[in-house]
mmCIF entry with sequence, helices, sheets and N, C-alpha, C, O atoms, coordinates in Angstrom:
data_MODEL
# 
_entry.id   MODEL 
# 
_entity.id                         1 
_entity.type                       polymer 
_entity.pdbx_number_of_molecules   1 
# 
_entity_poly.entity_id                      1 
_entity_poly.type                           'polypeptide(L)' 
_entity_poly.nstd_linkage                   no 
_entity_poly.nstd_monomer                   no 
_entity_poly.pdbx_seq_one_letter_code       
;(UNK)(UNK)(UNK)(UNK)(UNK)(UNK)(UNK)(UNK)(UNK)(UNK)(UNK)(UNK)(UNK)(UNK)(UNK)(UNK)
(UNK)(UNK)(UNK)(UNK)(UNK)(UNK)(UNK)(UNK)(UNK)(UNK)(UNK)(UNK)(UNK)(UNK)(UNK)(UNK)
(UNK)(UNK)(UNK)(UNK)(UNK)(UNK)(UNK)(UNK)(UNK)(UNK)(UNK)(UNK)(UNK)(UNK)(UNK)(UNK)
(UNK)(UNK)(UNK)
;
_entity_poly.pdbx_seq_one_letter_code_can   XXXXXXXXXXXXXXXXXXXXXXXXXXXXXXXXXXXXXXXXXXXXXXXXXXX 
_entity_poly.pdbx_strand_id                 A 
# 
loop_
_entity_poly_seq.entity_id 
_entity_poly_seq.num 
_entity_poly_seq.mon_id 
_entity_poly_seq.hetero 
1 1  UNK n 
1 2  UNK n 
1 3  UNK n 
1 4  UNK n 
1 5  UNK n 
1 6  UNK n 
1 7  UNK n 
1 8  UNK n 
1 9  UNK n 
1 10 UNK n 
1 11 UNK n 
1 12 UNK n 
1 13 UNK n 
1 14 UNK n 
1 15 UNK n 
1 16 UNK n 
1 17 UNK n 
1 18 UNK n 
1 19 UNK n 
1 20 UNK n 
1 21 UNK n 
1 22 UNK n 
1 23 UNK n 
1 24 UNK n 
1 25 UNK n 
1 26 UNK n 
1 27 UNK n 
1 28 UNK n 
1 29 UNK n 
1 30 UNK n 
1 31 UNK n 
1 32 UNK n 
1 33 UNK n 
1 34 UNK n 
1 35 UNK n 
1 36 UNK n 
1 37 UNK n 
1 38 UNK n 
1 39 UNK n 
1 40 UNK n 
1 41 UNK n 
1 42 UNK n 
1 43 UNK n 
1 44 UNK n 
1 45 UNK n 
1 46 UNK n 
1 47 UNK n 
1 48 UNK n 
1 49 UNK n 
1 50 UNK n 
1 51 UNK n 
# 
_struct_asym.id          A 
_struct_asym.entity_id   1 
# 
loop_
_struct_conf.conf_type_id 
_struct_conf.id 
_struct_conf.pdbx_PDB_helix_id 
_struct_conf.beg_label_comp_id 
_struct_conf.beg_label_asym_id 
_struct_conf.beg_label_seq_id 
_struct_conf.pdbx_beg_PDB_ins_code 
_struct_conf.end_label_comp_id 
_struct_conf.end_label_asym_id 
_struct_conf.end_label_seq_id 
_struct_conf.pdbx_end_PDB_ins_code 
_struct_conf.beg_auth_comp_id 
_struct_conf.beg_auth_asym_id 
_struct_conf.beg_auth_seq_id 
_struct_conf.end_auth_comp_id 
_struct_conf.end_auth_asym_id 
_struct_conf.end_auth_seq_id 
_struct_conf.pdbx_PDB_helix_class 
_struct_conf.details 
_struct_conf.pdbx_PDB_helix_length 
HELX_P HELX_P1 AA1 UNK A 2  ? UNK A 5  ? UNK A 2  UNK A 5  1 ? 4  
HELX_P HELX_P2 AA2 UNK A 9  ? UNK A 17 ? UNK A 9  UNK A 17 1 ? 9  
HELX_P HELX_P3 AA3 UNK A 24 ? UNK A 33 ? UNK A 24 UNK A 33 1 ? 10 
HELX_P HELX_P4 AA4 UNK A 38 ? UNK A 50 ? UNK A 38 UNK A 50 1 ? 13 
# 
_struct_conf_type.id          HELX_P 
_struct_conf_type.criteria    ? 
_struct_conf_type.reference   ? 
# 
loop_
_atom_site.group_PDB 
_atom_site.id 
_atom_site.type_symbol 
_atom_site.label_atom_id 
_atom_site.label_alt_id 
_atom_site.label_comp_id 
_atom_site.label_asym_id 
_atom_site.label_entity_id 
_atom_site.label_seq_id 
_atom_site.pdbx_PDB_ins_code 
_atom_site.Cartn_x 
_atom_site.Cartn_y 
_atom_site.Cartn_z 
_atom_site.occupancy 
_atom_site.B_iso_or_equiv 
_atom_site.pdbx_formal_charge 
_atom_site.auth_seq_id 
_atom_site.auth_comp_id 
_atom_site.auth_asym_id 
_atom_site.auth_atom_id 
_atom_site.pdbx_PDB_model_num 
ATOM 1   N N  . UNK A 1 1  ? -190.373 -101.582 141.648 1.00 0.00 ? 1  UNK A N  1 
ATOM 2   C CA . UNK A 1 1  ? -190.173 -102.725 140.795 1.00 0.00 ? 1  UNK A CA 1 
ATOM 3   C C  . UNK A 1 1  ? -191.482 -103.484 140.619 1.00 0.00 ? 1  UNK A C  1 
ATOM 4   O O  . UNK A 1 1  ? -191.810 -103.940 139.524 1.00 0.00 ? 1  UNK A O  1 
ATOM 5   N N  . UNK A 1 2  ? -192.304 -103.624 141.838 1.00 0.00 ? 2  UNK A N  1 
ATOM 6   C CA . UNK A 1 2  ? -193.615 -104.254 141.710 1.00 0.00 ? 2  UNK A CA 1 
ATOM 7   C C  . UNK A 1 2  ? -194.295 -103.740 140.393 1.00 0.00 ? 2  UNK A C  1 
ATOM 8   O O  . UNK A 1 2  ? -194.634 -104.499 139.485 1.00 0.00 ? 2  UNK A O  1 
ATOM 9   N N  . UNK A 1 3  ? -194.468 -102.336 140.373 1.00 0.00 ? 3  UNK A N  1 
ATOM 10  C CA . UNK A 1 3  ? -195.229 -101.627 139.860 1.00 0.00 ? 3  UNK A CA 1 
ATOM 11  C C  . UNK A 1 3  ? -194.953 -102.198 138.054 1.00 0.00 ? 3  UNK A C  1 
ATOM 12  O O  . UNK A 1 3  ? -195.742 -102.705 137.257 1.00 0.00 ? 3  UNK A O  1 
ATOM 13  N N  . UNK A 1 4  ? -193.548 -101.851 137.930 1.00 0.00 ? 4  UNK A N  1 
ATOM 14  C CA . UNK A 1 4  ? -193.049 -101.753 136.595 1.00 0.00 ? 4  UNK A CA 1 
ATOM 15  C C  . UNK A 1 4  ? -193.557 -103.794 136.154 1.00 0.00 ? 4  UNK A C  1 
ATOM 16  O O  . UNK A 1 4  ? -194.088 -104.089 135.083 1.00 0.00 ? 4  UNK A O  1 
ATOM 17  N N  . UNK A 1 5  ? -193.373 -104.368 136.751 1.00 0.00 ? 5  UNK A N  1 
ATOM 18  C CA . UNK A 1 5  ? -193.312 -105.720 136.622 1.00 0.00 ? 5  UNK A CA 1 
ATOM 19  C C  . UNK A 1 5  ? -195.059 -105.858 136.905 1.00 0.00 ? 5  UNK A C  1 
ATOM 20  O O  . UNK A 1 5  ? -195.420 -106.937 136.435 1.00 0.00 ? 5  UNK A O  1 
ATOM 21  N N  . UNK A 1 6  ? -196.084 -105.194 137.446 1.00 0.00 ? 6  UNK A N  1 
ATOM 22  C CA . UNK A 1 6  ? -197.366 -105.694 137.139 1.00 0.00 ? 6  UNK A CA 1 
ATOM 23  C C  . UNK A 1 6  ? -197.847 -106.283 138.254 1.00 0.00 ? 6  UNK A C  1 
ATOM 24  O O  . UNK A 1 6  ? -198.989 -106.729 138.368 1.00 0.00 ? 6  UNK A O  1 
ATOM 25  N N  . UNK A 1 7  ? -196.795 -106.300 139.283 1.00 0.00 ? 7  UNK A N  1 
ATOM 26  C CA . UNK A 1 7  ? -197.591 -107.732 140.450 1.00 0.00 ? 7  UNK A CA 1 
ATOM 27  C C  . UNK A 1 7  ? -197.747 -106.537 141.755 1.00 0.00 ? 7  UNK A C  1 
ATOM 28  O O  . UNK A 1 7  ? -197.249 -105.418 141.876 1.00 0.00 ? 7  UNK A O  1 
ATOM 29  N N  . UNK A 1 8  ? -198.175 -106.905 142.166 1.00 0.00 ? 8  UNK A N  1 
ATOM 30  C CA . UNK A 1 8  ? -198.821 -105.789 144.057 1.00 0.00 ? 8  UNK A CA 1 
ATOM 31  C C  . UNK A 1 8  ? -197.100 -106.011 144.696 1.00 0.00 ? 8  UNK A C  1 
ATOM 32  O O  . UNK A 1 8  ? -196.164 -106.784 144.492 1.00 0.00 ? 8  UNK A O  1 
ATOM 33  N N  . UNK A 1 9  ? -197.417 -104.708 145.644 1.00 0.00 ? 9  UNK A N  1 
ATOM 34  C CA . UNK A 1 9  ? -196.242 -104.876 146.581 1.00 0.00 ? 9  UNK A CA 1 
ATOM 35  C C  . UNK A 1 9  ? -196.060 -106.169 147.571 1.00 0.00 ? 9  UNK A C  1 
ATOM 36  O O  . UNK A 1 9  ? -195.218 -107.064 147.643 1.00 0.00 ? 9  UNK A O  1 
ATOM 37  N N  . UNK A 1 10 ? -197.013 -105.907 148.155 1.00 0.00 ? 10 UNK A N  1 
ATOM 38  C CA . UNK A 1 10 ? -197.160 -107.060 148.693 1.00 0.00 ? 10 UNK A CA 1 
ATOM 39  C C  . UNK A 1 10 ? -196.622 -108.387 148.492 1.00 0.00 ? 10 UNK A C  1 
ATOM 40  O O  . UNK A 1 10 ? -196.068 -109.014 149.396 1.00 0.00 ? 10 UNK A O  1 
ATOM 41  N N  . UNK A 1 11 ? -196.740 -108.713 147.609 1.00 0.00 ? 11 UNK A N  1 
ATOM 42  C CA . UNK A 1 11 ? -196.469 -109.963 146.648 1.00 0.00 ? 11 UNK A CA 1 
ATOM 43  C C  . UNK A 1 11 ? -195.004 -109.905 146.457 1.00 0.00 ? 11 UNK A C  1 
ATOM 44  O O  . UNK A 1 11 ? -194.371 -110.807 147.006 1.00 0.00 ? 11 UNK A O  1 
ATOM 45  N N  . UNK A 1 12 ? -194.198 -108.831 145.640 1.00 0.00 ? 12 UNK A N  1 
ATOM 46  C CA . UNK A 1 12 ? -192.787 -109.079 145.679 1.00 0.00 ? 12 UNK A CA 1 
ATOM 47  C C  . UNK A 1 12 ? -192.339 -109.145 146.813 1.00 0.00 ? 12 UNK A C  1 
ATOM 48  O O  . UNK A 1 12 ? -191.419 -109.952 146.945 1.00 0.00 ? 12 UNK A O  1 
ATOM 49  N N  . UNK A 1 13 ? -192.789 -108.339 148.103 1.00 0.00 ? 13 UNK A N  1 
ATOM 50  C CA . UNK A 1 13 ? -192.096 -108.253 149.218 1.00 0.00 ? 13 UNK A CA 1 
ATOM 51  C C  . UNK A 1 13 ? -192.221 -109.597 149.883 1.00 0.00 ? 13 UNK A C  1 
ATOM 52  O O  . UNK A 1 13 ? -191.157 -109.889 150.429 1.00 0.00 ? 13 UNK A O  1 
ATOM 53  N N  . UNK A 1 14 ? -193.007 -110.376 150.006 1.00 0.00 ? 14 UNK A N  1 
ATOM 54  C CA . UNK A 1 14 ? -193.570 -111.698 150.404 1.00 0.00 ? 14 UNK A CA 1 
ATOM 55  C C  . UNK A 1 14 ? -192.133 -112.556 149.804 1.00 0.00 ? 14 UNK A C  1 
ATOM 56  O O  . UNK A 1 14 ? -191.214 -113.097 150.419 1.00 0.00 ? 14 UNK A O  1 
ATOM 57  N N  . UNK A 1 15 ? -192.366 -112.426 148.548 1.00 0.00 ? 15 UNK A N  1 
ATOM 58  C CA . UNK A 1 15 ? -190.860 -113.193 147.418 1.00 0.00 ? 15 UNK A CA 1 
ATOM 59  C C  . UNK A 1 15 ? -189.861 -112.834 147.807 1.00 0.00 ? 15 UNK A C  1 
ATOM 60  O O  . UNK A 1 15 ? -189.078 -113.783 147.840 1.00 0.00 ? 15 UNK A O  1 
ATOM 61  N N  . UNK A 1 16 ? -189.330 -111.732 148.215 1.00 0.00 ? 16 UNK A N  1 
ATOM 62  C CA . UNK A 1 16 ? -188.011 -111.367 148.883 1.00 0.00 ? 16 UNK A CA 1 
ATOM 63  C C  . UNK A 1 16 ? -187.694 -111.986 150.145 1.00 0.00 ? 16 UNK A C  1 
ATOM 64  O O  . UNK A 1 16 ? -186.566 -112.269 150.546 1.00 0.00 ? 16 UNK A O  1 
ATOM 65  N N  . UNK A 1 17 ? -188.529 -112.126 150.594 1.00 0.00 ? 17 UNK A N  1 
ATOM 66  C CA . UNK A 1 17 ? -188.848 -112.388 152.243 1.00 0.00 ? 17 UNK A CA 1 
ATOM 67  C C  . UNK A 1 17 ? -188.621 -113.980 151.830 1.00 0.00 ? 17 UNK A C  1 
ATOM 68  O O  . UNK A 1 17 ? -188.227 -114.412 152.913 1.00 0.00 ? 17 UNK A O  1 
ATOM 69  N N  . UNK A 1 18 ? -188.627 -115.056 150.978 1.00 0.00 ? 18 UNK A N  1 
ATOM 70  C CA . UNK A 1 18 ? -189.177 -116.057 151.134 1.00 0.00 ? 18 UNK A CA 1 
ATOM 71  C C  . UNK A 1 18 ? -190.358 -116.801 151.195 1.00 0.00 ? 18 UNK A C  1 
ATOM 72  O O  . UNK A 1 18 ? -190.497 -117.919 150.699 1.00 0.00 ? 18 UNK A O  1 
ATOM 73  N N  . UNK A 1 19 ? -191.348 -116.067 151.909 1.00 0.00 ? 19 UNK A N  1 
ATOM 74  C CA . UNK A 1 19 ? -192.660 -116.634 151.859 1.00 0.00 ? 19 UNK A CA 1 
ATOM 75  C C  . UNK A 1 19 ? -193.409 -117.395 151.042 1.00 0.00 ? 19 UNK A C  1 
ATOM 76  O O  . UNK A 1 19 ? -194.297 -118.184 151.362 1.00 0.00 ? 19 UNK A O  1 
ATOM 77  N N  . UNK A 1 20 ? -192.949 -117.079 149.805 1.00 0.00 ? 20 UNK A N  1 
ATOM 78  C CA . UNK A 1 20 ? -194.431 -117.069 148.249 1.00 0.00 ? 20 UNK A CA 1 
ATOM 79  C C  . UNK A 1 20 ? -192.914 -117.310 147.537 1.00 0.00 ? 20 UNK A C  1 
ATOM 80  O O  . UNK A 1 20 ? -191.734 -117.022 147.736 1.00 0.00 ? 20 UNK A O  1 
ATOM 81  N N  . UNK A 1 21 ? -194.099 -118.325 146.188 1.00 0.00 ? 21 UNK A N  1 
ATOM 82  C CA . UNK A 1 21 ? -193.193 -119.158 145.990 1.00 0.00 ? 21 UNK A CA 1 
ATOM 83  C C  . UNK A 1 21 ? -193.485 -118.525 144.455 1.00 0.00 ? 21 UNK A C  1 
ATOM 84  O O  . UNK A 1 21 ? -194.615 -118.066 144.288 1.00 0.00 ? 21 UNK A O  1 
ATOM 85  N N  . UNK A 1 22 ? -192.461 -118.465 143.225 1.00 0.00 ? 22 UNK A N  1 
ATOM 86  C CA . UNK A 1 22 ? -193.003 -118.060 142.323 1.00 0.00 ? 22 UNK A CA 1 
ATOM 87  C C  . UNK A 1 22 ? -193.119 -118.612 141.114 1.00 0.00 ? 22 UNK A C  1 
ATOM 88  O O  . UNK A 1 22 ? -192.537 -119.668 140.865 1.00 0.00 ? 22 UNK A O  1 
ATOM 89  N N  . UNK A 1 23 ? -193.955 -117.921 140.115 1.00 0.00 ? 23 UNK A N  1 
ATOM 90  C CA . UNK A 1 23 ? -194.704 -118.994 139.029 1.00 0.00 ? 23 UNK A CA 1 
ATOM 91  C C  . UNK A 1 23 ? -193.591 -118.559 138.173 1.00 0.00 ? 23 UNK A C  1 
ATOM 92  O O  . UNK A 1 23 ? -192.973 -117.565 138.552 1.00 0.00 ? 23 UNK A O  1 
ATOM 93  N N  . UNK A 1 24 ? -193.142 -119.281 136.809 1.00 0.00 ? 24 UNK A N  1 
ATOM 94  C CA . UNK A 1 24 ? -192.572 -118.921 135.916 1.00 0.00 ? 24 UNK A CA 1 
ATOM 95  C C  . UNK A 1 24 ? -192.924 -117.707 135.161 1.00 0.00 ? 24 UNK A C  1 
ATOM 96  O O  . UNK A 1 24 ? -192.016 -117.115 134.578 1.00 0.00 ? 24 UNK A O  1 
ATOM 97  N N  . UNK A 1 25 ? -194.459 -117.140 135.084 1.00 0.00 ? 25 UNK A N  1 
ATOM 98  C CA . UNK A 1 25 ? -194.497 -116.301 134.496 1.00 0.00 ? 25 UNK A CA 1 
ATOM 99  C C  . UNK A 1 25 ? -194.253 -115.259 134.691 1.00 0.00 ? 25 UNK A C  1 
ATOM 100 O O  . UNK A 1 25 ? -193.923 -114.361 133.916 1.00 0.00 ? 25 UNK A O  1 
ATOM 101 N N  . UNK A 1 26 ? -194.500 -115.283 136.577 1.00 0.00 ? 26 UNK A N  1 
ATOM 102 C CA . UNK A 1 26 ? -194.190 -113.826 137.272 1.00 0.00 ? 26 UNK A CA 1 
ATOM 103 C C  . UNK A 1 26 ? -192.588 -113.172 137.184 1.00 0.00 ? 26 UNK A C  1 
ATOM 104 O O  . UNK A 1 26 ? -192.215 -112.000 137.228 1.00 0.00 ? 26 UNK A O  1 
ATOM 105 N N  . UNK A 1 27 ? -192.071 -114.029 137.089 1.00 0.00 ? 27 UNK A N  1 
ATOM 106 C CA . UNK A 1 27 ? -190.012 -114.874 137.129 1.00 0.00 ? 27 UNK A CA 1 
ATOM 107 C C  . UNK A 1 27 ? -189.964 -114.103 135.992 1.00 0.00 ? 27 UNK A C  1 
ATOM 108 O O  . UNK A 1 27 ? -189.160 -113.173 136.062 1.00 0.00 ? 27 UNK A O  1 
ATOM 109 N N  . UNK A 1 28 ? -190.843 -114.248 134.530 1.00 0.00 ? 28 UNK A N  1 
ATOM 110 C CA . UNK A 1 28 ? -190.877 -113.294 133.622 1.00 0.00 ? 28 UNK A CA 1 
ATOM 111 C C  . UNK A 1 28 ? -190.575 -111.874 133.828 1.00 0.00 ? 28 UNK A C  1 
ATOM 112 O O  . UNK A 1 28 ? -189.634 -111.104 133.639 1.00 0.00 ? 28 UNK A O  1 
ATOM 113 N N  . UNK A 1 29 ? -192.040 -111.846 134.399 1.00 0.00 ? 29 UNK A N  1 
ATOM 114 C CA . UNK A 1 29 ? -192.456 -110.309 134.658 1.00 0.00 ? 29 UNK A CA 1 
ATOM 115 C C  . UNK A 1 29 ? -191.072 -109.641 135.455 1.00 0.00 ? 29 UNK A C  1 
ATOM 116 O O  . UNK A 1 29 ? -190.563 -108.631 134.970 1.00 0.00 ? 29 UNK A O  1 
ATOM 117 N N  . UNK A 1 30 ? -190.573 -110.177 136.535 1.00 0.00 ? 30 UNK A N  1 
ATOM 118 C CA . UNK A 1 30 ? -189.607 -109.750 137.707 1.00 0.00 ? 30 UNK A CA 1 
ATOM 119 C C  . UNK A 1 30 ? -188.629 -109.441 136.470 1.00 0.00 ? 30 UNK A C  1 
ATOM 120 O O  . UNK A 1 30 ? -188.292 -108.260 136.389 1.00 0.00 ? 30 UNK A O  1 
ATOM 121 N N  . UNK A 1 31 ? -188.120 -110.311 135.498 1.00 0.00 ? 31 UNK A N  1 
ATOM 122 C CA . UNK A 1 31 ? -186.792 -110.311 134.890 1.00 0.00 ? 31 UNK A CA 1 
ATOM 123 C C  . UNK A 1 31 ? -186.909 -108.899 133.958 1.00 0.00 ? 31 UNK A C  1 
ATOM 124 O O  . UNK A 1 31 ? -186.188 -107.912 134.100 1.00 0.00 ? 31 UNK A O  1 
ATOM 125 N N  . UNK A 1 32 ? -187.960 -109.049 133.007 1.00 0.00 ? 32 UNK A N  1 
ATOM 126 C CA . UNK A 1 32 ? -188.192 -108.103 132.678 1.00 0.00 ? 32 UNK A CA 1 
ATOM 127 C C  . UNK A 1 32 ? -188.381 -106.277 133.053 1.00 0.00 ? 32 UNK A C  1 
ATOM 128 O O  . UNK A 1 32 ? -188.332 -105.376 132.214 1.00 0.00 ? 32 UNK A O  1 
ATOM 129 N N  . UNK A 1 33 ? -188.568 -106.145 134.318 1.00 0.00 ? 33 UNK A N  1 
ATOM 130 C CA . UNK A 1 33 ? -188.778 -105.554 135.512 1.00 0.00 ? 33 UNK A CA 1 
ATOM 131 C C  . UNK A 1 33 ? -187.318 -104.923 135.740 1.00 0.00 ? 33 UNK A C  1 
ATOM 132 O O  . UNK A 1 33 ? -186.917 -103.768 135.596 1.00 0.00 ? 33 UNK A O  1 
ATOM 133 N N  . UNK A 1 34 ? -186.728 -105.990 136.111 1.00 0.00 ? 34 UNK A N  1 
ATOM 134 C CA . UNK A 1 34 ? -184.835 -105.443 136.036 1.00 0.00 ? 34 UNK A CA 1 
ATOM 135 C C  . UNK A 1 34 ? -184.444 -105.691 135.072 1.00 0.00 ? 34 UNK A C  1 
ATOM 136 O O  . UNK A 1 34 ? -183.295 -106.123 135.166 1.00 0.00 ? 34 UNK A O  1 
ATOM 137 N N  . UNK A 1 35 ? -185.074 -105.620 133.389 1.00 0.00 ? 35 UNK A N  1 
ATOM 138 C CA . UNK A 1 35 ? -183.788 -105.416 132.650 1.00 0.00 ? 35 UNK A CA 1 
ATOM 139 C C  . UNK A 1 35 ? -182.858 -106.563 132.837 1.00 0.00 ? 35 UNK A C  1 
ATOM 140 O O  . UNK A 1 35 ? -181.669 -106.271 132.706 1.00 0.00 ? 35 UNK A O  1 
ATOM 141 N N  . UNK A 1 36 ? -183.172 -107.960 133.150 1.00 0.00 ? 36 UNK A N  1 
ATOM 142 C CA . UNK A 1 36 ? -182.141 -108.683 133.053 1.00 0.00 ? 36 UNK A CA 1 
ATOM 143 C C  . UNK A 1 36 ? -182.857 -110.323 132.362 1.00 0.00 ? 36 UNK A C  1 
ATOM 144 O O  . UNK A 1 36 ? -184.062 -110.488 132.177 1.00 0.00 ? 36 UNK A O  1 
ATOM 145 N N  . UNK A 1 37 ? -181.949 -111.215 132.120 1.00 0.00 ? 37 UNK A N  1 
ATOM 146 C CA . UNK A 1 37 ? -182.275 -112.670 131.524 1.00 0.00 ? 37 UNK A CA 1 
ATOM 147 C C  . UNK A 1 37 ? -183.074 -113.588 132.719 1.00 0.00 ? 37 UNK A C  1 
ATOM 148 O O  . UNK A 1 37 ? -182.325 -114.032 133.589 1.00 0.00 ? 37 UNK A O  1 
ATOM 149 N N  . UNK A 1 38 ? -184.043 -113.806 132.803 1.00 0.00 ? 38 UNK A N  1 
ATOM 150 C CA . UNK A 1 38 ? -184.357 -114.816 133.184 1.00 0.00 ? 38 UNK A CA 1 
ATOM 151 C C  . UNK A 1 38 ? -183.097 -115.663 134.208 1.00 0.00 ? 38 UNK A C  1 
ATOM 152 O O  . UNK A 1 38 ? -182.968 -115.641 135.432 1.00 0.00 ? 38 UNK A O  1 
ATOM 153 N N  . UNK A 1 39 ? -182.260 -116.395 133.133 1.00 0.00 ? 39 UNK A N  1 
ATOM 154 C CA . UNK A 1 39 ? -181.378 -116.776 133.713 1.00 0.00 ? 39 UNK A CA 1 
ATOM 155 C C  . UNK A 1 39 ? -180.617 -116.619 134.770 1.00 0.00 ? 39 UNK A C  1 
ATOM 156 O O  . UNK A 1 39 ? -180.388 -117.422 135.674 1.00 0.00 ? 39 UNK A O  1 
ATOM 157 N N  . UNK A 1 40 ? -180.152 -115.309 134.582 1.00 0.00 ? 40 UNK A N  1 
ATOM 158 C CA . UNK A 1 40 ? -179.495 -114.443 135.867 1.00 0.00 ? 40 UNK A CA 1 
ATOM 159 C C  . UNK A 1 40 ? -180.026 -113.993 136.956 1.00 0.00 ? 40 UNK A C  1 
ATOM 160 O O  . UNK A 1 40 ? -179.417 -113.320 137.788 1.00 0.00 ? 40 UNK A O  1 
ATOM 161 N N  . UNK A 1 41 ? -181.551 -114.433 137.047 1.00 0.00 ? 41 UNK A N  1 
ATOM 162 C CA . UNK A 1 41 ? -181.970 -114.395 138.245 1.00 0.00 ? 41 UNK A CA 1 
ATOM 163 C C  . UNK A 1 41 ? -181.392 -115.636 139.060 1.00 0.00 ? 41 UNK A C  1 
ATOM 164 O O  . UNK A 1 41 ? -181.005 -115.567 140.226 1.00 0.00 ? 41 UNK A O  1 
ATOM 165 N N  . UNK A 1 42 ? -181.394 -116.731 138.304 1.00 0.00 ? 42 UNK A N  1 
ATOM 166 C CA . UNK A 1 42 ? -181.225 -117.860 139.417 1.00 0.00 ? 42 UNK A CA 1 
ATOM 167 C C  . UNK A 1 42 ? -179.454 -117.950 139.567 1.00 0.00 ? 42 UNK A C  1 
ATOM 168 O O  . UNK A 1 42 ? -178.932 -118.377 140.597 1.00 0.00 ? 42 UNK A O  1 
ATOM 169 N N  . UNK A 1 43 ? -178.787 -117.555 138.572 1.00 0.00 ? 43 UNK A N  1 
ATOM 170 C CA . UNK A 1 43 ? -177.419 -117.420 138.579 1.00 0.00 ? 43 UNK A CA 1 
ATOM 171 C C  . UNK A 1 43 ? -177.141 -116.738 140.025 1.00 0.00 ? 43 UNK A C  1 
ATOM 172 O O  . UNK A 1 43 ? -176.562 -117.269 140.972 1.00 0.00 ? 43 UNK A O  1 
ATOM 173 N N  . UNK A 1 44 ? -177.721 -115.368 139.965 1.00 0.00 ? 44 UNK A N  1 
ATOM 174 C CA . UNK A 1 44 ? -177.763 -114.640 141.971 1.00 0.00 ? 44 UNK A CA 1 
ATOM 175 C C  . UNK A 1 44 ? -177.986 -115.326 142.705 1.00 0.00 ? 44 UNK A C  1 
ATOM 176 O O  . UNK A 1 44 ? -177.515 -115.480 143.831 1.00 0.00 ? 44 UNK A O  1 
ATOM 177 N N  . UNK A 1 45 ? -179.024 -116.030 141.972 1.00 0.00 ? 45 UNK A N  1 
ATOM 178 C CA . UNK A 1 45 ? -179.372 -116.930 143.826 1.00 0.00 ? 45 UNK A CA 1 
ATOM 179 C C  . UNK A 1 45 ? -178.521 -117.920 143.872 1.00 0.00 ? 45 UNK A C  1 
ATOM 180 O O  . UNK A 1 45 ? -178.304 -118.089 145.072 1.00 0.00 ? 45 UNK A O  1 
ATOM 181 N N  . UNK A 1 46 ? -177.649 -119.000 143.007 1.00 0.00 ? 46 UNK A N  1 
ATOM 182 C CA . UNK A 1 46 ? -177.138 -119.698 143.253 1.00 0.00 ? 46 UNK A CA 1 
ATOM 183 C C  . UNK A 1 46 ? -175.803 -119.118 144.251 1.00 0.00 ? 46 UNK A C  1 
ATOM 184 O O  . UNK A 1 46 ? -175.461 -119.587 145.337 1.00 0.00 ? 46 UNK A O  1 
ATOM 185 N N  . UNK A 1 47 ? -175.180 -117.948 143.508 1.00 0.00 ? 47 UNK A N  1 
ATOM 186 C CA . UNK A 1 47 ? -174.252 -117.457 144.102 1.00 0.00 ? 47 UNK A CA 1 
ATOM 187 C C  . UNK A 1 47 ? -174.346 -117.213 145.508 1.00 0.00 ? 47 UNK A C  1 
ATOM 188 O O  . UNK A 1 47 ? -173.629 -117.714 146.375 1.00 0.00 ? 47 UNK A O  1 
ATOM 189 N N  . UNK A 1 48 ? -175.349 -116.350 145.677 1.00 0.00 ? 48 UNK A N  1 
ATOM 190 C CA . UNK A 1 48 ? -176.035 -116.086 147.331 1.00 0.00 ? 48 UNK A CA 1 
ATOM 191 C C  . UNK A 1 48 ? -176.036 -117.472 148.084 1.00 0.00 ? 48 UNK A C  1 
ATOM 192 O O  . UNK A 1 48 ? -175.550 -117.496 149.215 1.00 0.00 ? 48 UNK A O  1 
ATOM 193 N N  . UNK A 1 49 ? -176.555 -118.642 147.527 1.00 0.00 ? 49 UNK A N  1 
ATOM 194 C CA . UNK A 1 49 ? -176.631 -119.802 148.298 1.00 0.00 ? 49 UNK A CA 1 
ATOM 195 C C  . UNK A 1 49 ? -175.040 -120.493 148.891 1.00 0.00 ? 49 UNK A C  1 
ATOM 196 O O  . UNK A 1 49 ? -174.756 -121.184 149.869 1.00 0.00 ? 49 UNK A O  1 
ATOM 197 N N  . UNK A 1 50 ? -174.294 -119.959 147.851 1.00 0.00 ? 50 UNK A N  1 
ATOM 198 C CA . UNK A 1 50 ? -172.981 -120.617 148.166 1.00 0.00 ? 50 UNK A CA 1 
ATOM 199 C C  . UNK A 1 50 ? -172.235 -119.765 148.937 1.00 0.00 ? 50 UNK A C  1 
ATOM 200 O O  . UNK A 1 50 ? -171.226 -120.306 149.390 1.00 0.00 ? 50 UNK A O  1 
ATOM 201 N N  . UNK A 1 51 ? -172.425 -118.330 149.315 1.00 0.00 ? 51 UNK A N  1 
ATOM 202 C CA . UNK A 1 51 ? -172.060 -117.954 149.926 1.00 0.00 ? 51 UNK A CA 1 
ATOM 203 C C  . UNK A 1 51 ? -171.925 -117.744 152.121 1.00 0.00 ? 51 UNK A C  1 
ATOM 204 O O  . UNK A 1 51 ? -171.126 -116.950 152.617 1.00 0.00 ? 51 UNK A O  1 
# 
């Protein structure tokens, strides 16, 4: 996914992990990356949070 989206491994794995915090543009790149809206990234996380 790093690859397809443009950013180092490192870097997404850091974002998964929590660590690194991310810019809107990268939020781009990631969405784009999976084929999905922007939006529905934070829609997951809200869900995840309430769970």
């Amino acid at each position: 996914m790093a690859d397809e989206a443009g950013l180092h491994r490192t870097y997404v794995s850091a974002i998964e992990r929590g660590e690194r915090n991310v810019s809107l543009d990268n939020i781009e790149k990631l969405a784009t990356a999976l084929g999905t809206p922007i939006a529905q990234l934070f829609v997951a996380a809200e869900a995840s949070d309430a769970a």
